[in-house]
N, C-alpha and C positions, 0 to 999 in steps of 0.2 A: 504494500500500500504506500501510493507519495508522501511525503510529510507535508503537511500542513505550513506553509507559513504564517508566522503572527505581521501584526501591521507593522510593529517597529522592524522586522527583519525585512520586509516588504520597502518601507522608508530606506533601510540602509542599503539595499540593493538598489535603488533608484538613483540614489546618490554615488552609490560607486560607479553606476555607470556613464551616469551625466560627468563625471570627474573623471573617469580613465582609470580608474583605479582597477585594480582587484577586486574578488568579491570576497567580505569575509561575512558568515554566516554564526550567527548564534543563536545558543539555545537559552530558553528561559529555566531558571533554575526553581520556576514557582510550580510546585505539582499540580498537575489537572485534577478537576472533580472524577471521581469514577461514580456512574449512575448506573442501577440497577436497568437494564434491557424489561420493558414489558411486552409480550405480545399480544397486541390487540385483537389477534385472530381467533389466538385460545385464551379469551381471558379468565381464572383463576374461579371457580365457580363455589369450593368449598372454603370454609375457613379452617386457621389452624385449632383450635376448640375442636372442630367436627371430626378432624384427624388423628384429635386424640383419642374421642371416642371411639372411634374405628382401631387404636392401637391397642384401648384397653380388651374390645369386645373378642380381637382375635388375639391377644395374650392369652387372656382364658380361654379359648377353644384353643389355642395351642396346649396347653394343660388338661383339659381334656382328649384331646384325642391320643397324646401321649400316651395316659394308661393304655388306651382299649388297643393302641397297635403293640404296647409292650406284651400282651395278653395273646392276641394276635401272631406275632413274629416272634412270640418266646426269647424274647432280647431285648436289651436295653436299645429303648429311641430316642433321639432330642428333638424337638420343633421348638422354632423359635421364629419370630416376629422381623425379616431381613426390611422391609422396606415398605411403604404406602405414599402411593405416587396417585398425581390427579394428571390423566393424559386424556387423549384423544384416540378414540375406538382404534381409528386405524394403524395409532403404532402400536397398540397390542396384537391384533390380528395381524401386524405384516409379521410379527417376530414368528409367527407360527409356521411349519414346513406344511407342505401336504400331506408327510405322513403322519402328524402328530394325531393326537386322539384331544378331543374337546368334550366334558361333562356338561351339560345345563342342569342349571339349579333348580328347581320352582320354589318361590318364597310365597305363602300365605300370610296377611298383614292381618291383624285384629280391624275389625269393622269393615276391610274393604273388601267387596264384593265384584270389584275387577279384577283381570287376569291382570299379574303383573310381570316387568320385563325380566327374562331370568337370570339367575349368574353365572358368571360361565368361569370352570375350574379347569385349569391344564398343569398335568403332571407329567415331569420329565418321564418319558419312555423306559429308560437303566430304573429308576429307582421304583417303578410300577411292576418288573419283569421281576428283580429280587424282594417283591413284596410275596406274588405269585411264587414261587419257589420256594419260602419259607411256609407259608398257606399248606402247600403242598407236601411238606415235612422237610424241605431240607435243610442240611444244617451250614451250608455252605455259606461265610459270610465276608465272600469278595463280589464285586459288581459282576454281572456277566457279559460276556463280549458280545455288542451286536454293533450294527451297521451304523451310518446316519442313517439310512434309507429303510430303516426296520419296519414292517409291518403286523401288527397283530395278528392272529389268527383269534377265528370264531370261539375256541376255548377260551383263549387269553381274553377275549373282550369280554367272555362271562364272567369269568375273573374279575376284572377292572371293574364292573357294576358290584359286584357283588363287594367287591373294598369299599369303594368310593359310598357306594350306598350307607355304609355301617358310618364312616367317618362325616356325610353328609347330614343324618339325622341329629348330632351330637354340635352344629351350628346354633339349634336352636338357647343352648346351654350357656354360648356367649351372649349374646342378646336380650337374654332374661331380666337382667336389672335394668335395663329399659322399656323392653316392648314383651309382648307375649305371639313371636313371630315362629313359622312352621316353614321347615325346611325339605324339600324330597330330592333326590332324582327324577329327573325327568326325561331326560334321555341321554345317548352317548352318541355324539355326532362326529364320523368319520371323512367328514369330508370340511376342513374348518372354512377352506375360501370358497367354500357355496354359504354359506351357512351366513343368512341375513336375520337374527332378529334381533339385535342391534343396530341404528345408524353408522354410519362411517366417521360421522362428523363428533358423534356423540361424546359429552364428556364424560369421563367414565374414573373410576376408583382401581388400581394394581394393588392388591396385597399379596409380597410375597415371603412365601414359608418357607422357611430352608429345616430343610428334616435330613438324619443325622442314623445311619442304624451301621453298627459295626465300621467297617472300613468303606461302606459304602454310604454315599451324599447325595442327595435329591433336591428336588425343589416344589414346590404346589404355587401355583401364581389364579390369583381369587379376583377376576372382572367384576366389580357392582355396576353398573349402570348408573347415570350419574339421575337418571328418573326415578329407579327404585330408590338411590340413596335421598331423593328432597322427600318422596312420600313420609320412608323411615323418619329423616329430622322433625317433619312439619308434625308425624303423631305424639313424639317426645316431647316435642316443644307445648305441646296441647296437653299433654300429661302434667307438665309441670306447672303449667299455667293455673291448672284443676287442684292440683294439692297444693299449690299457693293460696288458692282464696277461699279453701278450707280453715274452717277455726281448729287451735292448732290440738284440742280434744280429738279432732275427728282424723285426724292426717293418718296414726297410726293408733285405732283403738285396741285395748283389750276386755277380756271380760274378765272381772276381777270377782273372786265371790269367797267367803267366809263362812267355815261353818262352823257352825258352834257345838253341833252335838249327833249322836244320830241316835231313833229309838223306832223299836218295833210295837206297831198298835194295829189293833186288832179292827175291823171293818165298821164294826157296831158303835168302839171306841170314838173314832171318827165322824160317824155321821151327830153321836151324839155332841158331839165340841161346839162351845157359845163364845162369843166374845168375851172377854174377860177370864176363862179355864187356864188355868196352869198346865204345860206339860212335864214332865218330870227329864231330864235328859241323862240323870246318872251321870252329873259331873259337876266338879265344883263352881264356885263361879269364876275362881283366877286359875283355871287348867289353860293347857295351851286350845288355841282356835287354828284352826287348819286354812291354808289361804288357798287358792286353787285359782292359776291362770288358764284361762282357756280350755277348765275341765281337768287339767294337771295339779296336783299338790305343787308348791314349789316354797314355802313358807311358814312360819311356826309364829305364832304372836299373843299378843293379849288383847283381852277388851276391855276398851274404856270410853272415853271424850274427850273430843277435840273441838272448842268455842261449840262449845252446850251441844253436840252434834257425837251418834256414836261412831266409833273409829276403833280400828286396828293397829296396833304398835308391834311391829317388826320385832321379832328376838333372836331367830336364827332360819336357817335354810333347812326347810325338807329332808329329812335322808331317808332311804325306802329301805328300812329294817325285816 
């Protein structure tokens, strides 16, 4: 690229040449601004807040699905959380060969009664082949040699749903402290560059997993859709709007109940009871009172008053003897 001239260097060129001189050239020793590049094209549709969410929710489904493939693959696995990028459909789907293999997700949202767009999961080929292999009893735990140009066979693709499927239902498990979202297979589509049900232009969510089993390394790379992920935010944001202008009794109730005694009476007993009868409970009246959350014992106390009002005074925690 040319250098730029500044106008004093501009100035001194002009002078040197109206005078015959030489040219002598200098540099300013003041540093430029460096300004951040925006592109107008693709501009930035998520915030970083939303990205966090997105870090936390697949933290924990990485923690999750670790167990079930330790269980799974009879070996220790690691997943962990490599990267969450906001791009454009089409450089994910150019990264993809024609041989690779593409999962679609179906996600069910609470309340919504539309079909929504699905997400699309692609697993490096090597580490889907020694997943199948272990599956299968072996104990062999080096990658296996295959081509770039590998292709599945129709066993192997049963295979491949029948993984994916187990580790696809256990999405729902991240998502839980926010949404109450349902996750399936939906299909496994073989053929990625026909495969339109995402825009080209669309902006879209990359989460990628790097998973970790023996001397062999994989990766999971997780497509949102940049329409599924506004539905997600807009129900959250509605959730919390809802337990904000709750009084703050109501946000997280319990059922708190106290008893005082228990006794066995007989039918005739009963019917014959007036306002004012005593019943007898066979206990003193400073014994302990049993506190029961939610139908649970979990508390031991006494009874008394609190501003002329009866009440329960805490003495120790429940033990089930």
């Amino acid at each position: 690229m040319a250098e730029v001239l500044s106008q004093s260097q501009i100035d001194a060129l002009l002078s040197s040449m109206q005078a015959g001189g030489d040219v002598e050239t200098t540099t300013s020793d003041t540093p430029e601004d460096n300004y951040r590049k925006y592109d107008f094209y693709s501009p930035k549709k998520f915030t970083k807040d939303r990205l966090k969410i997105l870090q936390g929710v697949y933290e924990g489904y990485c923690r999750t699905i670790t167990a079930r493939l330790n269980s799974m693959m009879r070996m220790g696995c690691e997943l962990s959380v490599d990267s969450i990028e906001e791009q454009r459909y089409y450089e994910f789907i150019n990264a993809i060969t024609d041989n690779d293999v593409l999962t679609l997700i179906n996600v069910t949202l609470p309340g919504d009664q539309t079909e929504s767009t699905p997400i699309i999961l692609h697993a490096t080929t090597q580490m889907m082949l020694f997943m199948m292999d272990r599956m299968l009893g072996s104990v062999n735990e080096k990658a296996p040699n295959i081509s770039y140009a590998y292709n599945y066979t129709s066993i192997e693709l049963q295979l491949y749903e029948s993984i994916l499927s187990k580790l696809i239902d256990a999405m729902s498990e991240g998502w839980q402290s926010y949404l109450d979202a349902r996750f399936s297979l939906l299909r496994v589509e073989q053929n990625p560059t026909l495969m339109q049900v995402i825009g080209i232009d669309e902006t879209v969510i990359i989460v990628g997993l790097n998973i970790e089993m023996g001397e062999v390394s994989g990766r999971f790379s997780i497509c949102l859709p940049g329409t599924l992920l506004t539905s997600i935010f807009n129900i959250i944001a509605r959730n919390n709007i809802s337990d904000a202008m709750l009084p703050r009794n109501e946000r997280d109730s319990q059922e708190i109940m106290a008893e005082l005694g228990q006794i066995q009476l007989s039918l005739r007993d009963i019917y014959y009871l007036h306002v004012g009868d005593v019943v007898n409970l066979a206990k003193p009246k400073d014994s302990d009172v049993t506190l029961y959350v939610e139908g649970e014992p979990w508390f031991l106390g006494k009874m008394g008053t609190h501003k002329n009002k009866m009440a329960v005074k805490i003495d120790s925690v429940w033990q089930d003897t």
